[in-house]
C-alpha positions as CSV (number, residue, x, y, z in Angstrom):
1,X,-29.2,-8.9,-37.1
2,X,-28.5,-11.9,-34.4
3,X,-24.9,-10.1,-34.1
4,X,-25.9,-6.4,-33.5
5,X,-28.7,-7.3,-30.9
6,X,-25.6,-9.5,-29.2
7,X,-23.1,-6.4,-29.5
8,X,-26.4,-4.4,-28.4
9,X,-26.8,-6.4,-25.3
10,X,-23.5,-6.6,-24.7
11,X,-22.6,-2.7,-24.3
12,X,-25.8,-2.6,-22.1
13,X,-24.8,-5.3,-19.7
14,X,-21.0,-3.9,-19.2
15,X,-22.2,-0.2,-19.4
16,X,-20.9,0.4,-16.1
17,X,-17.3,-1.0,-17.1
18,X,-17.5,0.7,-20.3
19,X,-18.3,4.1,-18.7
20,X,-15.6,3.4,-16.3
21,X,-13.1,2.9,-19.3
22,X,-13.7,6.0,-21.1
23,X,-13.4,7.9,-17.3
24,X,-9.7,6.7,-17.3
25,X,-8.9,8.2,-20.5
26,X,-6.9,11.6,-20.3
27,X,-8.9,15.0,-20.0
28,X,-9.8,16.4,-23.3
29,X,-12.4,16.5,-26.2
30,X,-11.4,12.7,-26.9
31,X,-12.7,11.8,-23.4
32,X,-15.6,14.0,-23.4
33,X,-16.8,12.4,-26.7
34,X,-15.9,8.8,-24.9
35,X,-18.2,10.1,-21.4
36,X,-20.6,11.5,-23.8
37,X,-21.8,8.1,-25.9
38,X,-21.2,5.3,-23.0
39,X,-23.0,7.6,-20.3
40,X,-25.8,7.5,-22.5
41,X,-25.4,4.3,-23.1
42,X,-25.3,3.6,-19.2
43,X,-28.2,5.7,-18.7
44,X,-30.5,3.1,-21.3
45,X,-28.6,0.0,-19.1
46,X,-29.9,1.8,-15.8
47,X,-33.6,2.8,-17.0
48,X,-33.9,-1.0,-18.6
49,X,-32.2,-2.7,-15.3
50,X,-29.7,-4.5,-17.7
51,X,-26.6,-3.5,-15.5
52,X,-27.5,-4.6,-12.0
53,X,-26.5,-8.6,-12.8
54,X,-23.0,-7.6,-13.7
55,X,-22.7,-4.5,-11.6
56,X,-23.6,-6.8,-8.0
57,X,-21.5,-9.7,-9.3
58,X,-18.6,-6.9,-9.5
59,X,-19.1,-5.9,-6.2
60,X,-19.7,-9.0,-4.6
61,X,-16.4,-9.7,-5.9
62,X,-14.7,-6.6,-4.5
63,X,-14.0,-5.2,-7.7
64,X,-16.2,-2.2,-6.8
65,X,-14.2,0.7,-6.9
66,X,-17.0,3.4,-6.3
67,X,-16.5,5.5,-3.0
68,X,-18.8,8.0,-1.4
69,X,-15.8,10.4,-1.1
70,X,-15.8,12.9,-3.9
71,X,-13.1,11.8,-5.8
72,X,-11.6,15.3,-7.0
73,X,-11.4,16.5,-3.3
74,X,-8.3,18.5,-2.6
75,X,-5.8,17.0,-0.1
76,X,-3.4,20.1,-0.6
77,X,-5.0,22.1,2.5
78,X,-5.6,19.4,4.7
79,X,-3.9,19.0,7.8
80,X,-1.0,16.0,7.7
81,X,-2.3,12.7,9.3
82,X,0.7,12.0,11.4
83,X,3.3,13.9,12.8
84,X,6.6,14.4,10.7
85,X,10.0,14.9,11.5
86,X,12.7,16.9,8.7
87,X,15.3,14.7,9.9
88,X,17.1,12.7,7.5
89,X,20.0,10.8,6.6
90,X,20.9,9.1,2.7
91,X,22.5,5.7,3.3
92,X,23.8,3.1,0.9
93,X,22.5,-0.5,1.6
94,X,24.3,-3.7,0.0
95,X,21.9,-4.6,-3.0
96,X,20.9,-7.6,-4.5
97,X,22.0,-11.3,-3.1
98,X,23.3,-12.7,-5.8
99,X,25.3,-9.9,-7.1
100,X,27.2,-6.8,-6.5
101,X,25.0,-3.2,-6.5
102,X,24.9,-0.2,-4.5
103,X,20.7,0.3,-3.6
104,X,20.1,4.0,-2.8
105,X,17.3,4.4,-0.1
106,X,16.4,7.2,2.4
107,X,16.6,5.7,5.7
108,X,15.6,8.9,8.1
109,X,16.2,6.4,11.4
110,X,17.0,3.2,12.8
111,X,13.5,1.3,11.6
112,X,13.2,-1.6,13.6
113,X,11.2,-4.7,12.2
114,X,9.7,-7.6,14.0
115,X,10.7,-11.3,12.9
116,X,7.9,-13.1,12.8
117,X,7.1,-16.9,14.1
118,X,5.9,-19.8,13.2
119,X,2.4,-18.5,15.6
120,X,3.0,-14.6,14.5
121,X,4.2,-14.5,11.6
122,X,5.6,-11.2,9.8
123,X,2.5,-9.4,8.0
124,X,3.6,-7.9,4.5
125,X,1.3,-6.5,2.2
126,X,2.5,-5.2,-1.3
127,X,0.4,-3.4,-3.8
128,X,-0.3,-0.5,-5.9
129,X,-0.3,0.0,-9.6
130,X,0.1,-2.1,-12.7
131,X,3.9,-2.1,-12.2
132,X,3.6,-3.4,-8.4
133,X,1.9,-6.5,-9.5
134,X,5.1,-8.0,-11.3
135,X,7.1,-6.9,-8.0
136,X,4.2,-8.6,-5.7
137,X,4.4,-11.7,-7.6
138,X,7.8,-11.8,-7.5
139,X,8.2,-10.6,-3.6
140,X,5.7,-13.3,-2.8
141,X,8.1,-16.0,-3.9
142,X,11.2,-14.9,-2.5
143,X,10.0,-14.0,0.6
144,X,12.3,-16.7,2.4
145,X,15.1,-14.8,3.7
146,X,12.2,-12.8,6.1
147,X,11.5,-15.9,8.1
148,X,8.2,-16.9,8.0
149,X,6.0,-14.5,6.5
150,X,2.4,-13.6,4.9
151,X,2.3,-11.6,1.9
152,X,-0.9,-10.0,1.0
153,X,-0.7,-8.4,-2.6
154,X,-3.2,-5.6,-4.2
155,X,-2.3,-4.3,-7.9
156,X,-4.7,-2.5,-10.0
157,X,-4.3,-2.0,-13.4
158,X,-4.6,1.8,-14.9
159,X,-4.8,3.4,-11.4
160,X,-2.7,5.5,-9.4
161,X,-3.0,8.5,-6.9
162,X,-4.1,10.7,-10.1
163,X,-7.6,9.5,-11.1
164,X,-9.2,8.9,-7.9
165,X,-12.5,8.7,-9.9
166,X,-11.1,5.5,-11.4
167,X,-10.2,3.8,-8.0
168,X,-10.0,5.4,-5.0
169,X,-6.7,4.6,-3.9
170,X,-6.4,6.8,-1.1
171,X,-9.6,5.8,0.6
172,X,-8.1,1.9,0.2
173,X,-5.1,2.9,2.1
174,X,-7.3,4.4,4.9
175,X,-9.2,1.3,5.5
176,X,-5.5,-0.9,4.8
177,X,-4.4,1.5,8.1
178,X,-6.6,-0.5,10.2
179,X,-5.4,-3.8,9.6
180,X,-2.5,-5.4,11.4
181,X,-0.1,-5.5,8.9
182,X,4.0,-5.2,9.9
183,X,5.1,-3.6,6.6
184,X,3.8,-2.1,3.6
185,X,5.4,-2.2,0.2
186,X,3.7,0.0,-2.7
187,X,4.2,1.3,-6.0
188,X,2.8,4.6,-7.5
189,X,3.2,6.9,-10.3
190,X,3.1,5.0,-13.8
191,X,0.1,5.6,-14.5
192,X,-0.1,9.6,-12.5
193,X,1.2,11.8,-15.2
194,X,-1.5,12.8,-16.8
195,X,-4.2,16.1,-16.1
196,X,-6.1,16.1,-13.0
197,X,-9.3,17.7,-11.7
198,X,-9.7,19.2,-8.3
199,X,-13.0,20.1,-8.0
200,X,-14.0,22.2,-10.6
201,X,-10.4,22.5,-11.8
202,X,-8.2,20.6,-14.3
203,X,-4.3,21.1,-13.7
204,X,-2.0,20.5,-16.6
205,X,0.6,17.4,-15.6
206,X,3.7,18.9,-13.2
207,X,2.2,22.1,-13.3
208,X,2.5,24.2,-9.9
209,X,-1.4,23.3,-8.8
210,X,-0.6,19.7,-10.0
211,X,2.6,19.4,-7.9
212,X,0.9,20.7,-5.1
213,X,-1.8,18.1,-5.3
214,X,0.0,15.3,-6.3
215,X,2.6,15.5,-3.2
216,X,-0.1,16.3,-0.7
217,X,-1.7,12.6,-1.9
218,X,1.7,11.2,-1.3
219,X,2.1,12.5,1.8
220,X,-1.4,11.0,2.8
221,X,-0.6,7.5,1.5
222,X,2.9,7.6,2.9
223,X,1.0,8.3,6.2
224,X,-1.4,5.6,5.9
225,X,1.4,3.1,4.7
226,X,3.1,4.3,8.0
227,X,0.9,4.6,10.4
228,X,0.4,2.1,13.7
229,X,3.8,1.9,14.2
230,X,4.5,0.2,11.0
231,X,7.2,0.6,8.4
232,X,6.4,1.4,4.6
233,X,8.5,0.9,1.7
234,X,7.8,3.0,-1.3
235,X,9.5,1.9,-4.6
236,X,10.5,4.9,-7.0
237,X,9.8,4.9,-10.2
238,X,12.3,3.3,-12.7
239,X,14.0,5.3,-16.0
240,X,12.1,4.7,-18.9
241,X,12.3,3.9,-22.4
242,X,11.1,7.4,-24.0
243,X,13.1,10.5,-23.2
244,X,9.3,12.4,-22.8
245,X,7.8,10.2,-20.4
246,X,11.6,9.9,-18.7
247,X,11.8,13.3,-17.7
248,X,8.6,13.9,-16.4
249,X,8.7,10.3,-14.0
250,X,12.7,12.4,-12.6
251,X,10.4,14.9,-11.6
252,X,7.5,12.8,-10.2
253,X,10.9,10.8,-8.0
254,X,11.5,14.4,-6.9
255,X,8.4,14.8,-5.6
256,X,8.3,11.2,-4.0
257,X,11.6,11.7,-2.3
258,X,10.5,15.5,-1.1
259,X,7.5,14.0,1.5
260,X,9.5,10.2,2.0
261,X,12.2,12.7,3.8
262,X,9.7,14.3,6.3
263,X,8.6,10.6,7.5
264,X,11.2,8.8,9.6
265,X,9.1,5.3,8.9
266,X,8.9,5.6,5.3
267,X,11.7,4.1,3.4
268,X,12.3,5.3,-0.7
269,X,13.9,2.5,-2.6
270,X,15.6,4.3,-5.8
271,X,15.1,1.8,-8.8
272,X,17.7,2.9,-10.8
273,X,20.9,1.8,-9.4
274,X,19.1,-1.9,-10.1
275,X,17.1,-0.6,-13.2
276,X,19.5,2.1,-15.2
277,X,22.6,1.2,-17.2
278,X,26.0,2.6,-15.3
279,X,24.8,6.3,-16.1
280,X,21.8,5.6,-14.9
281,X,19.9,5.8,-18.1
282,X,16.9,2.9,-19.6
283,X,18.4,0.1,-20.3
284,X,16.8,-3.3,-21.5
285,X,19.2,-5.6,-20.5
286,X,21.1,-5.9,-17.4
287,X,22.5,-8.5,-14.7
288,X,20.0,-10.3,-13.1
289,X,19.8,-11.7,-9.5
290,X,21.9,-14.8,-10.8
291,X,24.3,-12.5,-12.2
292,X,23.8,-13.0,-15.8
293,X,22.6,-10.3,-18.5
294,X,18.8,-10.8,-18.8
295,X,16.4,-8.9,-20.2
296,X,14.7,-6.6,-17.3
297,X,11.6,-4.6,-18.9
298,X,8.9,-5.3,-20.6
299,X,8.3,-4.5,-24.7
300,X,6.3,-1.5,-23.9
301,X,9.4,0.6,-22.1
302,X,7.8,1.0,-18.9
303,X,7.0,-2.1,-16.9
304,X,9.5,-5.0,-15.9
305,X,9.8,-8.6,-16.8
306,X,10.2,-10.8,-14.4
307,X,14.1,-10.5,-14.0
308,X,13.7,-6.9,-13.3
309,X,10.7,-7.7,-10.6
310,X,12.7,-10.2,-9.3
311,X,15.6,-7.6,-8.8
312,X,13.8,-5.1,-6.7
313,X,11.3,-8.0,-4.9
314,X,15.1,-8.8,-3.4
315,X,16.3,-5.3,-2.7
316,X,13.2,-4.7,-0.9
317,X,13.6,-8.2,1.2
318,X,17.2,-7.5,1.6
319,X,16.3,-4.2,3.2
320,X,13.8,-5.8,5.4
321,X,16.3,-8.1,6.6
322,X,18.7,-5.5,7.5
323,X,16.0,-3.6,9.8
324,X,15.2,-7.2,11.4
325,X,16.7,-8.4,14.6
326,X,19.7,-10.3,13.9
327,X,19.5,-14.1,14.1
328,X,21.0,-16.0,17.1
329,X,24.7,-17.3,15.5
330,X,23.7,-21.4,15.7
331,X,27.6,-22.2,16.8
332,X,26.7,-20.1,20.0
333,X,23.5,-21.0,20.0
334,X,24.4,-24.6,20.4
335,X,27.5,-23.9,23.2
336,X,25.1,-21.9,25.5
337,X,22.6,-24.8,25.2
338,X,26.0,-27.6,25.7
339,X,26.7,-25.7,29.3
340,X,23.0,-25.6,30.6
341,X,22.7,-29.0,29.7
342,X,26.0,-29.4,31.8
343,X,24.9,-27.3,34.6
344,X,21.5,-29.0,34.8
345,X,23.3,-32.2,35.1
346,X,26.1,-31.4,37.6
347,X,23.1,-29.9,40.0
């Protein structure tokens, strides 16, 4: 009796969380039956009150993902927040530091990026999904070769550009535009390919209405990344494991690449030159940044370990470095300061 009143009590207080859980699950009957049970459940927890201690701690802690947008709004008619150019040029960047690769990105221009100071320094945030928060981590201690820096990172677990009812990631890039950040690394798509409503309409994954939708929200982000004169980095989706999922993430990087090409400040970092075997294909195991064979992904197929974060942390870094005004050579450096110290003595 003392253990069901606990599990009772329990479900009441973390309704909210519960509810939330069964929201994230696919569309279908099994989801239904999910909404069905906990929403009644949550209903009881509001009437009795038993919610609100966990629900304000949750939000005092900023894990409050609720927005007052309508999270099924359509972004496929909306008019483009910035202007676009359809210029663009493929370039092959030097890869990792401690080893030879080839790192495909779409560079549309000459990107310029600040170096910071000791009194300014360079403002980097890196977030997204579940799979950006191995590359955060990892960017976030390797961030040396940038000068000094701040790294801000952001990952939420099971969320995307998809389920917008499960975390609003759009409105979070709209209020990230306003701060003053230098450049913005994020990661989408894991967790995207699955059905999604648009107001009173479910599309099937990669169906027309579903592409249509999907790239619109990538073109929002991208221009929220972007915007304020800042550069954005968007990191493509890596092969995985399971031929199924595989083929459907090749078509999510198509759409990616498709609205990364009408931005000149948005810069698409293909994984799988760093990620893929030689053919490009999933591949477990793979040189590292020290040049030995590691193990790059995680047991479930999809996510990396931290070899494999570390690898495209540093051919994001690298990239940055490239785009950053050169440093003074110290041998010149030192002869200029040899002859004013000369001059300044002779006068």
């Amino acid at each position: 009796m003392v253990g069901f009143v606990s599990l009772t009590l329990a479900m009441l207080l973390n309704s909210g969380a519960l509810l939330n859980g069964a929201e994230t699950k696919p569309f279908g009957a099994s989801r239904d039956r999910s909404m069905g049970w906990w929403g009644a459940v949550n209903d009881v927890a509001n009437f009795l009150s038993l919610n609100r201690p966990r629900d304000g701690l949750a939000a005092a802690l900023g894990h409050d993902a609720d927005s007052s947008l309508d999270p099924t709004r359509s972004f496929a008619d909306s008019d483009p927040t910035s202007t676009q150019q359809d210029v663009t040029t493929q370039v092959t960047e030097p890869g990792v530091r401690e080893r030879v690769m080839e790192t495909t990105t779409t560079v549309p221009e000459r990107v310029e990026i600040r170096r910071g100071t000791q009194e300014d320094p360079l403002r980097v945030w890196v977030g997204g999904d579940s799979m950006s928060k191995d590359v955060a981590a990892s960017f976030a201690q390797r961030v040396d070769p940038l000068g000094p820096a701040v790294v801000d990172t952001e990952g939420r677990v099971v969320s995307g550009l998809n389920r917008l009812d499960y975390f609003d990631w759009i409105g979070r890039l709209t209020e990230l535009a306003a701060q003053p950040y230098d450049v913005m690394v994020a990661m989408f798509g894991a967790n995207d390919l699955q059905g999604m409503q648009v107001g009173d309409e479910v599309f099937e994954v990669l169906s027309d209405g579903w592409k249509k939708e999907y790239a619109a929200r990538v073109g929002v982000a991208m221009d929220q990344l972007s915007t304020n004169g800042r550069v954005a980095y968007w990191i493509g989706l890596p092969p995985m494991r399971s031929p199924e999922f595989n083929a459907k993430v090749q078509e999510l990087n198509e759409l990616i690449e498709t609205e990364a090409e009408k931005r000149p400040r948005v810069i698409l970092l293909d994984t799988t030159p760093l990620l893929g075997d030689s053919g490009g294909a999933y591949t477990e195991f793979g040189p590292g940044t020290d040049g030995e064979s590691h193990e790059l992904r995680q047991a479930d197929g999809i996510h990396l370990s931290l070899w494999g974060a570390n690898l495209v942390a540093d051919a994001v870094i690298d990239n940055i470095v490239e785009h950053q005004p050169a440093l003074p050579d110290p041998t010149t450096s030192t002869v200029v300061a040899a002859q004013a110290k000369a001059v300044t003595t002779t006068t």
